[in-house]
N, CA, C and O atoms as CSV, one atom per row, in Angstrom:
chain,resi,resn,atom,element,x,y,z
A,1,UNK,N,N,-9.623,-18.059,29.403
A,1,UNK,CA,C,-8.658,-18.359,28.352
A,1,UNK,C,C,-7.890,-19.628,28.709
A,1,UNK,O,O,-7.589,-19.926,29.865
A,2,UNK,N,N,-7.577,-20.401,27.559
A,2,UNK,CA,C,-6.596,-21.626,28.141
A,2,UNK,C,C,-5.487,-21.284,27.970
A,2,UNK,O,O,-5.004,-20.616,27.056
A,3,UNK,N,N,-4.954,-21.809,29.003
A,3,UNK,CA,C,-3.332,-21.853,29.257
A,3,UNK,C,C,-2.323,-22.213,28.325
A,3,UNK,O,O,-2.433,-23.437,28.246
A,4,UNK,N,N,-1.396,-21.850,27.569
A,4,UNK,CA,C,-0.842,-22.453,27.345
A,4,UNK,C,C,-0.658,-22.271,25.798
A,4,UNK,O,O,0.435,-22.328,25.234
A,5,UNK,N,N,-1.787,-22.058,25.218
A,5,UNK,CA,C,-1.970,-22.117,23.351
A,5,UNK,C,C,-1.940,-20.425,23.258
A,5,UNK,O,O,-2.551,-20.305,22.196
A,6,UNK,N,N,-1.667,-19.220,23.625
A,6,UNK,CA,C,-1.448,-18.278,23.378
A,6,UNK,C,C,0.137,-17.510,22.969
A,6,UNK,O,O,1.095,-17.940,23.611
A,7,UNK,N,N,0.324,-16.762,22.269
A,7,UNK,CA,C,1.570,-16.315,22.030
A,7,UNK,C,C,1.971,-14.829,22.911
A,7,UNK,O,O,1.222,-13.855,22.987
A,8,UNK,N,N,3.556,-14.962,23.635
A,8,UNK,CA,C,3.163,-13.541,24.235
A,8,UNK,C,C,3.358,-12.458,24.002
A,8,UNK,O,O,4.153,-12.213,23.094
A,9,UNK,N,N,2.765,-11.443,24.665
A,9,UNK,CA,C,2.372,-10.472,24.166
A,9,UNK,C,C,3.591,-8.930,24.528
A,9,UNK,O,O,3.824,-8.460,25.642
A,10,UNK,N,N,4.080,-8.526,23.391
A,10,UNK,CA,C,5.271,-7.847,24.386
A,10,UNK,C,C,5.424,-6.421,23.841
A,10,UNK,O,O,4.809,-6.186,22.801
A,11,UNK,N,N,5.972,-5.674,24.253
A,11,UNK,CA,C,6.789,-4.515,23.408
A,11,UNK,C,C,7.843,-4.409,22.562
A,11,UNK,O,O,9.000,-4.526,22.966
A,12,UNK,N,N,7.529,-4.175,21.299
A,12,UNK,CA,C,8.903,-4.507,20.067
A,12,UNK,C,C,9.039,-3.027,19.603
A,12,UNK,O,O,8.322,-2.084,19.936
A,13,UNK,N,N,10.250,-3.025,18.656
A,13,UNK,CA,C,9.991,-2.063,17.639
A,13,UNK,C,C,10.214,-1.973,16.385
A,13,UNK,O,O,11.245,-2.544,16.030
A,14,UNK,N,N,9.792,-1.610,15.811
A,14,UNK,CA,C,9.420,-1.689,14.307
A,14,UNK,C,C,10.787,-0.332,13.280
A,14,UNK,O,O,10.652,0.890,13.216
A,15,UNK,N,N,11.410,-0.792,12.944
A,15,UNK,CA,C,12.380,-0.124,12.592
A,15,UNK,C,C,12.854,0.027,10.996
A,15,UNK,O,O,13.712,-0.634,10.410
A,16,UNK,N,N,11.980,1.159,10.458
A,16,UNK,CA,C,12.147,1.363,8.923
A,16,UNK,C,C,13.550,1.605,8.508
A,16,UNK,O,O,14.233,2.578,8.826
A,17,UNK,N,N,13.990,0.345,7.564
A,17,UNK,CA,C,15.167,-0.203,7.038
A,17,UNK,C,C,15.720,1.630,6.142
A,17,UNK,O,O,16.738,2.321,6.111
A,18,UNK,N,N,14.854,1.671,5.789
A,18,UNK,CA,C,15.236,3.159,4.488
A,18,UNK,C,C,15.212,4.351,5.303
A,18,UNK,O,O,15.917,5.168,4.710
A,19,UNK,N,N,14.870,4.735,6.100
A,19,UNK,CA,C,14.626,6.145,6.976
A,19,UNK,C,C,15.041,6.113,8.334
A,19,UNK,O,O,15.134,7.149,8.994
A,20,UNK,N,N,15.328,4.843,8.850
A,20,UNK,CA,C,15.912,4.769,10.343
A,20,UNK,C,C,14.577,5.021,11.288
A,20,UNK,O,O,14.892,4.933,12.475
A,21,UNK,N,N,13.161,5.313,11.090
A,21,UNK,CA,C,12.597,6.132,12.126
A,21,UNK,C,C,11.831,4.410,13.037
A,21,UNK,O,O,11.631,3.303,12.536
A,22,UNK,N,N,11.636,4.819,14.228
A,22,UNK,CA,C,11.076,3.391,15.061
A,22,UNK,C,C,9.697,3.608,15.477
A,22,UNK,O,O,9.207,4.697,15.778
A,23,UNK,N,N,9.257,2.753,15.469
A,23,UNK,CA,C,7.813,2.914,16.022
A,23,UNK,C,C,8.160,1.790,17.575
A,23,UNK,O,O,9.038,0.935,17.466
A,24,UNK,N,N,7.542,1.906,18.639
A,24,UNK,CA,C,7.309,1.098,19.366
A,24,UNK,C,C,5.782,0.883,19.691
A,24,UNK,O,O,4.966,1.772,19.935
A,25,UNK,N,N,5.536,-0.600,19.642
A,25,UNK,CA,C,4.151,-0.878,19.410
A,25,UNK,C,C,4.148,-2.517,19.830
A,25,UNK,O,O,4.993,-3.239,19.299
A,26,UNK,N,N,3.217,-3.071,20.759
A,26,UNK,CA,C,2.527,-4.179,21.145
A,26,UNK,C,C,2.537,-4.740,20.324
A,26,UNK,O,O,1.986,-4.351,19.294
A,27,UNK,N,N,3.457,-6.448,20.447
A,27,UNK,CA,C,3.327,-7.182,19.207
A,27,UNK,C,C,3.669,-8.945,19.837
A,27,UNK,O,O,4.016,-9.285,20.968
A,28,UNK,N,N,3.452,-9.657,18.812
A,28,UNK,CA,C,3.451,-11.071,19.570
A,28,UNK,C,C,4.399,-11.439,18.432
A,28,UNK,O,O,4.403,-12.668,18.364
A,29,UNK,N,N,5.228,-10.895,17.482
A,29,UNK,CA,C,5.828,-11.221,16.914
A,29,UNK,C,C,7.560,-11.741,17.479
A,29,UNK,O,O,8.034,-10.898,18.240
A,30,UNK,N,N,8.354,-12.765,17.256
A,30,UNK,CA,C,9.553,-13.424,17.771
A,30,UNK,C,C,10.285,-12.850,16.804
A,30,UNK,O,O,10.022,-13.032,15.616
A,31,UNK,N,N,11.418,-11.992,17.274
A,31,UNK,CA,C,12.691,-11.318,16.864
A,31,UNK,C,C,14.639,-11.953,17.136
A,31,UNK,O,O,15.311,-11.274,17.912
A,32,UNK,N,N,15.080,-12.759,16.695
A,32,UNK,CA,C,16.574,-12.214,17.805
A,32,UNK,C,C,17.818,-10.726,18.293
A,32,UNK,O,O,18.782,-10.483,19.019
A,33,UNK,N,N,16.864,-10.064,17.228
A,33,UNK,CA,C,17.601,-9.111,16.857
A,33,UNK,C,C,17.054,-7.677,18.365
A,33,UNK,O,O,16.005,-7.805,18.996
A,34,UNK,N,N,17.570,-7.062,18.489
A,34,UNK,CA,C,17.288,-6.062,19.249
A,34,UNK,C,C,17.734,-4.806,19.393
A,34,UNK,O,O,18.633,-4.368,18.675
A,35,UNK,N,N,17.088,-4.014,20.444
A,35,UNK,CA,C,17.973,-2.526,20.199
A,35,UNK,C,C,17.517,-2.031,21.806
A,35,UNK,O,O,16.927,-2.626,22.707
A,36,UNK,N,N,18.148,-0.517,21.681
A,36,UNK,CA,C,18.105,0.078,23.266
A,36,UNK,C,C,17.516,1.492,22.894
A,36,UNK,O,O,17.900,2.403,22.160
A,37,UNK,N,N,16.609,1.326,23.570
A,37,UNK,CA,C,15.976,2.869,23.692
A,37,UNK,C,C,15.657,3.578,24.847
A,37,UNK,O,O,14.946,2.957,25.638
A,38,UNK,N,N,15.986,4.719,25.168
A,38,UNK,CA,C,15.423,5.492,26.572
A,38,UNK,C,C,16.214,4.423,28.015
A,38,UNK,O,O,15.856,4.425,29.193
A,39,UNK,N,N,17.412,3.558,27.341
A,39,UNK,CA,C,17.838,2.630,28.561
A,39,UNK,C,C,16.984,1.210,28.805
A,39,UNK,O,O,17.025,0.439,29.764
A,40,UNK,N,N,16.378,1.170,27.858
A,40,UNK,CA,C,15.116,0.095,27.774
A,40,UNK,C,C,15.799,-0.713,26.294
A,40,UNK,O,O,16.058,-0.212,25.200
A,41,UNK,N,N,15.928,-1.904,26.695
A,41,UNK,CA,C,16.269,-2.857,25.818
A,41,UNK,C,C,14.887,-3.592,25.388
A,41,UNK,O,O,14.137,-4.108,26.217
A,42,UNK,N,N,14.680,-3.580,24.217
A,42,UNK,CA,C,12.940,-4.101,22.919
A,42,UNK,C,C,14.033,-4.931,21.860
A,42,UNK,O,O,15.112,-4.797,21.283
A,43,UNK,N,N,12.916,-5.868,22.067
A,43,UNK,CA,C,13.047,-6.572,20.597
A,43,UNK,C,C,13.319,-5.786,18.846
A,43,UNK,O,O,12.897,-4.647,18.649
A,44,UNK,N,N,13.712,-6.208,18.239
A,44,UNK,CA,C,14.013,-4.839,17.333
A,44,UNK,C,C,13.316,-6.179,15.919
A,44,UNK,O,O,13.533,-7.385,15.796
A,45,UNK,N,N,12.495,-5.245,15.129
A,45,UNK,CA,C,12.227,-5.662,13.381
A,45,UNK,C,C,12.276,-4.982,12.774
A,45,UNK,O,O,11.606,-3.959,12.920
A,46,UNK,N,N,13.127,-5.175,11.715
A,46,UNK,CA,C,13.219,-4.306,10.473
A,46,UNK,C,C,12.433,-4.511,9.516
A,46,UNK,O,O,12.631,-5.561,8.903
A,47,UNK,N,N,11.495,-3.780,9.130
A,47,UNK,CA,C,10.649,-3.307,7.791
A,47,UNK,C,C,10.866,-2.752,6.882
A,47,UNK,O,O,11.478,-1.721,7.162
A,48,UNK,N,N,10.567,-2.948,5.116
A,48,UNK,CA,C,10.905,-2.134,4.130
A,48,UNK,C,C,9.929,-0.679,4.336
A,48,UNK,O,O,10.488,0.406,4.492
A,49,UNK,N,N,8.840,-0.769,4.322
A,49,UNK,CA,C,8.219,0.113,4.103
A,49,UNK,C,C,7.259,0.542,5.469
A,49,UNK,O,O,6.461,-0.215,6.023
A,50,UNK,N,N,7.548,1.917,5.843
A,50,UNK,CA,C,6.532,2.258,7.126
A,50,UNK,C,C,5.871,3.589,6.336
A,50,UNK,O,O,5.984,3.745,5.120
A,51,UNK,N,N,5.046,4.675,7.372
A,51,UNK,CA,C,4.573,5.525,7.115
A,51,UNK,C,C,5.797,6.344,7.087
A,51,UNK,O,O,5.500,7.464,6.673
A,52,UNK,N,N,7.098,6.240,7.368
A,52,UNK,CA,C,8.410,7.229,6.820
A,52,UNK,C,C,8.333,7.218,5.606
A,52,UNK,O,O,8.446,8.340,5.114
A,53,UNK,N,N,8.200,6.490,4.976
A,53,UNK,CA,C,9.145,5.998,3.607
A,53,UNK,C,C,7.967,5.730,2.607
A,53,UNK,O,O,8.312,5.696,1.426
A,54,UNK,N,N,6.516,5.515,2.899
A,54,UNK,CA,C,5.963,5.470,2.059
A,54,UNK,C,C,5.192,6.092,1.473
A,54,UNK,O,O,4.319,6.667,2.123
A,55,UNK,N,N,5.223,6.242,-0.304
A,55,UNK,CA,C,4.674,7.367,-0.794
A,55,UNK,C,C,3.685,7.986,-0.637
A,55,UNK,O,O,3.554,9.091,-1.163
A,56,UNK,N,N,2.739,7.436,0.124
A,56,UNK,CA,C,1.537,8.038,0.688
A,56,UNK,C,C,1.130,8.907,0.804
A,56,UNK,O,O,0.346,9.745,0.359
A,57,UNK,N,N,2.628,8.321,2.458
A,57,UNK,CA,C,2.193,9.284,3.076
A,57,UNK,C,C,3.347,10.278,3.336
A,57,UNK,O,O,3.187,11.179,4.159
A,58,UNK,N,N,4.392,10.152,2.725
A,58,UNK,CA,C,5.519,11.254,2.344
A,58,UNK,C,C,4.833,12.388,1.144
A,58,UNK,O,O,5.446,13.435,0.935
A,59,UNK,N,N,3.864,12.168,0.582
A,59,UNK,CA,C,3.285,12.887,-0.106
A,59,UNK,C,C,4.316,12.891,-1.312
A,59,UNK,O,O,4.810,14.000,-1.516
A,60,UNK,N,N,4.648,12.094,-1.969
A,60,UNK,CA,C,5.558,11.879,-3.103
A,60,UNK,C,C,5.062,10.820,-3.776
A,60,UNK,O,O,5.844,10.167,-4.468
A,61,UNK,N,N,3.740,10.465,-3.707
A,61,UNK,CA,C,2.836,9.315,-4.538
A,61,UNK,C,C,2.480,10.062,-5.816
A,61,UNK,O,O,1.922,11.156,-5.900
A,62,UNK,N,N,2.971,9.150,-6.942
A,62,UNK,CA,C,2.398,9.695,-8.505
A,62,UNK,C,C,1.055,9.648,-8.504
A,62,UNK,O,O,0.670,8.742,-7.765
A,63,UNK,N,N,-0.080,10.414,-9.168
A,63,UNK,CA,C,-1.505,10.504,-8.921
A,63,UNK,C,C,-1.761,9.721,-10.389
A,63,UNK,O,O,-1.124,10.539,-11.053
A,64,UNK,N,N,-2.088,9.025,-11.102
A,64,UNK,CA,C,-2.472,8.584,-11.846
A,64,UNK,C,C,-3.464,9.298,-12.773
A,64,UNK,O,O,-4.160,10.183,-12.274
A,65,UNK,N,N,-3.615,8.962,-14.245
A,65,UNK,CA,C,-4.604,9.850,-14.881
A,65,UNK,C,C,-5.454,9.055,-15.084
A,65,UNK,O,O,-5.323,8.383,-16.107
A,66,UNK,N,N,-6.604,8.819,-14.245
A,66,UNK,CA,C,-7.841,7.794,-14.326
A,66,UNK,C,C,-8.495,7.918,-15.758
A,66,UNK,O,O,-8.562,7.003,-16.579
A,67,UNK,N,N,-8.941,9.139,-15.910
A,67,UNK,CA,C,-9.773,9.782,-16.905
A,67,UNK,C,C,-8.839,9.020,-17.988
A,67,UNK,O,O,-9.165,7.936,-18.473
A,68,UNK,N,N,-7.957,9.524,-18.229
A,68,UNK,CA,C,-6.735,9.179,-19.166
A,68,UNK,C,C,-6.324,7.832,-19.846
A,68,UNK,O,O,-5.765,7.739,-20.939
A,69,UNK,N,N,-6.801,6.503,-18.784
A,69,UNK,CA,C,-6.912,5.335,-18.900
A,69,UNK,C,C,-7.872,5.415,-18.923
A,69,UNK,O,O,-7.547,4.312,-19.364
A,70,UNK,N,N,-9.597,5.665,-18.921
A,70,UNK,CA,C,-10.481,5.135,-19.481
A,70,UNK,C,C,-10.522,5.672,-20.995
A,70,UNK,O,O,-10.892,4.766,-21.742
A,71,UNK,N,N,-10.213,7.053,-21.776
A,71,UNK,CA,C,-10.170,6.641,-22.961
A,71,UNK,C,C,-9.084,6.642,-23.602
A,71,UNK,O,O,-8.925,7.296,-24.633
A,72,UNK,N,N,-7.927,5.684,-22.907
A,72,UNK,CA,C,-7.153,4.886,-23.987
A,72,UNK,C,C,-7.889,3.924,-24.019
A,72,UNK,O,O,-8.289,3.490,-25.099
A,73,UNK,N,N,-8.129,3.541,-23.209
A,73,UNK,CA,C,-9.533,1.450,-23.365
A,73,UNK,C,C,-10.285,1.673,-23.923
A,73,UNK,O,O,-10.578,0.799,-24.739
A,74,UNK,N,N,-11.271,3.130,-23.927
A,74,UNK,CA,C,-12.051,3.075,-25.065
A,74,UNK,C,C,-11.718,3.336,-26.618
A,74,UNK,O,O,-12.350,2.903,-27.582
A,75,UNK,N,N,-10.521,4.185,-26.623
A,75,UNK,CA,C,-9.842,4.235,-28.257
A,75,UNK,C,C,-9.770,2.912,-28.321
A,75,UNK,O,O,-10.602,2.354,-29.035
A,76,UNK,N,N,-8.844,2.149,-27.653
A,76,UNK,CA,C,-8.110,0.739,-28.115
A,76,UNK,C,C,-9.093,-0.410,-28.352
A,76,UNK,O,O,-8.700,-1.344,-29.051
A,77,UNK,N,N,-10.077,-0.435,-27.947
A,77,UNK,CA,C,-11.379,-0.998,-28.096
A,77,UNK,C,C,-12.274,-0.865,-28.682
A,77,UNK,O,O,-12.795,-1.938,-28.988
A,78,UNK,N,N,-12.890,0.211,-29.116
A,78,UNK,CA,C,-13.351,0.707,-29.975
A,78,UNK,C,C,-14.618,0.365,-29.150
A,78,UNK,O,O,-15.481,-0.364,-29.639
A,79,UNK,N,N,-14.771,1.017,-27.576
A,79,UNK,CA,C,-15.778,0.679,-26.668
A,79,UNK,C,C,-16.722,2.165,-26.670
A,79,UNK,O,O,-16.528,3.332,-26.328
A,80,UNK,N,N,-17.811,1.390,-27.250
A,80,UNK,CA,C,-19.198,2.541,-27.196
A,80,UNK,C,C,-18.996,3.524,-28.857
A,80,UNK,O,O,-19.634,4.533,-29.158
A,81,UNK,N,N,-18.076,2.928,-29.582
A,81,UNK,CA,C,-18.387,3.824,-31.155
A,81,UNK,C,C,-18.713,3.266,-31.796
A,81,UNK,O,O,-18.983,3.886,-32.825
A,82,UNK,N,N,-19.060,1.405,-31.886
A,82,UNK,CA,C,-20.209,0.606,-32.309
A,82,UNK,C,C,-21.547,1.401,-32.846
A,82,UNK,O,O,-22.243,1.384,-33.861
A,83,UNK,N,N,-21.527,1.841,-32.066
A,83,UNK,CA,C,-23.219,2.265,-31.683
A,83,UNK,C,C,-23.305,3.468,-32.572
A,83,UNK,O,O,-24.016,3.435,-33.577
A,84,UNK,N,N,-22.430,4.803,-32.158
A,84,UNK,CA,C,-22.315,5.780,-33.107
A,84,UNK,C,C,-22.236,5.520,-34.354
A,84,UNK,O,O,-22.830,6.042,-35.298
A,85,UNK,N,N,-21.137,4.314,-34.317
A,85,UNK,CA,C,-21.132,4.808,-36.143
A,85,UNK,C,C,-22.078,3.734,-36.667
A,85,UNK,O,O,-21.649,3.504,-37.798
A,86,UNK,N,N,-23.203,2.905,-36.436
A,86,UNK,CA,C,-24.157,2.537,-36.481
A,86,UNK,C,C,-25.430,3.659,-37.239
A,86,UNK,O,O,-26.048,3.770,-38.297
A,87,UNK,N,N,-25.302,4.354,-35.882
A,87,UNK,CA,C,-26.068,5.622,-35.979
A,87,UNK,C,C,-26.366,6.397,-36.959
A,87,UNK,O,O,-27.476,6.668,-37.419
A,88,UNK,N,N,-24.927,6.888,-37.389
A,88,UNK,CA,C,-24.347,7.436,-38.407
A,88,UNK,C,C,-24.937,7.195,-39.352
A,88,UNK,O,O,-25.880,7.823,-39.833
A,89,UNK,N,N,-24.261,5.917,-39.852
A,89,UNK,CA,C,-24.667,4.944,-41.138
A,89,UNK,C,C,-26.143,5.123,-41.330
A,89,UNK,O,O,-26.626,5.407,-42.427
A,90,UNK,N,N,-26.771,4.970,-40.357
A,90,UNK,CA,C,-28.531,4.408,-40.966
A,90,UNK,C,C,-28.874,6.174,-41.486
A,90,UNK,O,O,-29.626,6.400,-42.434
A,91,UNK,N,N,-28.090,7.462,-40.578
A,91,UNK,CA,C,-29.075,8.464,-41.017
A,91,UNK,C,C,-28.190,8.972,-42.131
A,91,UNK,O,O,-28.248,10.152,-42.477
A,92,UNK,N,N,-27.308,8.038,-42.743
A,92,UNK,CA,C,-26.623,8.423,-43.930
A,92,UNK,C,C,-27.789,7.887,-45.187
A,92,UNK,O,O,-28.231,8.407,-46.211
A,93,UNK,N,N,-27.963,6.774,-44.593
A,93,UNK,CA,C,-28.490,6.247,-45.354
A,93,UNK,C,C,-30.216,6.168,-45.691
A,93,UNK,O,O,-30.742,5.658,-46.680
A,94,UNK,N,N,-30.804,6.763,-44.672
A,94,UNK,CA,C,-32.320,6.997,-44.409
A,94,UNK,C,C,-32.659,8.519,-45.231
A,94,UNK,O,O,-33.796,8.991,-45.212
């Protein structure tokens, strides 16, 4: 490795702004901010969103109605009743 062009490599912690909870985890990221844990002074970053706080994985994520949005696009479109009322027509008319 060359000397010199690398960033170093340290122990920080990652500190969810909304829930208070910390992760400590290997990072090359530059902080001024800091904190004390276990008597051990780490670099400290604050984050909006971690696995505390996010709907995920708090299990408070809205599930979406997939089904539900494909036929509003097909009402609103009038996607694939081309064809039916095509259909229709000729054995109305045959």
């Amino acid at each position: 490795m060359k000397q010199g062009i690398h960033p170093d490599f340290q122990t920080v912690v990652f500190q969810d702004s909304s829930t208070g909870a910390q992760y400590i985890v290997g990072s090359t990221i530059k902080t001024k901010k800091t904190c004390e844990i276990d008597g051990k002074t780490y670099p400290l970053v604050m984050v909006d969103i971690s696995a505390a706080s996010h709907p995920f994985f708090t299990g408070k994520q809205k599930i979406m109605d997939v089904a539900g949005r494909v036929e509003k696009f097909t009402r609103k479109y009038n996607w694939g009743k081309g064809d039916a009322a095509a259909a229709e027509a000729g054995q109305a008319q045959g």
